[in-house]
Every structure is written in C-alpha cells, then in structure tokens.
N, C-alpha and C positions, 0 to 999 in steps of 0.2 A: 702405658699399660692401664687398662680398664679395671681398678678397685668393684668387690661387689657388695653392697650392704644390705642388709638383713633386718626385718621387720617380722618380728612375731608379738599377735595379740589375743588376747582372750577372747574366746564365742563361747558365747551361750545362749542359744537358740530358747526363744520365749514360744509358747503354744500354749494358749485356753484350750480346754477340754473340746470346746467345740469346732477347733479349727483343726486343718489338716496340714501336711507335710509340705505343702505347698507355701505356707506362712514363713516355713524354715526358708524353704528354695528360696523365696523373697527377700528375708534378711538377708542369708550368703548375698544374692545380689546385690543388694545397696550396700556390702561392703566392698564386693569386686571395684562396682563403678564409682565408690568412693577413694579407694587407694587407685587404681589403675589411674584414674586422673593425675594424681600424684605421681606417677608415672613409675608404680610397683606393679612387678610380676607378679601371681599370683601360684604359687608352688603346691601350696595343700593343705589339709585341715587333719592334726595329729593330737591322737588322745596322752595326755603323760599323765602318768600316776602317782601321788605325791603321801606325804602322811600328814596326817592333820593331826598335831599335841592337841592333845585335852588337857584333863583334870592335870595337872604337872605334879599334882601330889601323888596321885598312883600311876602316873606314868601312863596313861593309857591315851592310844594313838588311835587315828582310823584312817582307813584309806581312802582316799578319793581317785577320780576320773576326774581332771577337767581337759578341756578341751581347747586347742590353740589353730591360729591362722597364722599361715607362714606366707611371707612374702619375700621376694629381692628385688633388687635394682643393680644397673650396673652404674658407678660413678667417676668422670675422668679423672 
C-alpha cells in the first residue's frame, strides 16, 4: 500500500513597487519546478492565521496572515 507524505512551506511573494503580478506568477513557478522535480504534487497555496506574542508583559498579541504551499507525494 502506497504511504502519502506531505510537504508544507512558507511563501512569501516579494514585489518592488514597480513590478507587477507577474513577478509573483514567477516565483510560484520556480517553486512548482523546483519541488515537482523532487517529484511533489503540488496541492495549493493556504492562508493560516496565527497570533504573534508581543510585549509578554501586557500580553498584547497580533494577528497575522501568513501564507503556505502544500504539496504530496505518494511513497512505497
């Protein structure tokens, strides 16, 4: 029976003010065709929302957006 494993990593899409959307599309790429060699599926790109501690003396928290790439593989 065919185990399946799981690869998730952080994206975070760089863009100078003067570049456009297209700069993103290109990073996504060079990561597709850097794992897929690796021979990962490529599943999807999910936002999770996390809390980020600050000051630990008043407690005070914030929330973040970061953003992940999922991938799988099947392994015998």
């Amino acid at each position: 029976m065919k185990e399946t494993e799981y690869l998730v990593i952080p994206f975070e899409p760089t863009v100078s003010p003067k570049e456009t959307y297209g700069v993103i599309a290109n990073q996504v790429h060079e990561l597709l065709v850097k794992y897929g060699s690796e021979g990962w599926e490529f599943l999807r790109i999910d936002n999770v929302k996390a809390k980020l501690k600050g000051n630990l003396l008043y407690g005070d928290t914030q929330k973040i957006d970061a953003q992940i790439m999922i991938f799988k593989r099947r392994i015998l």
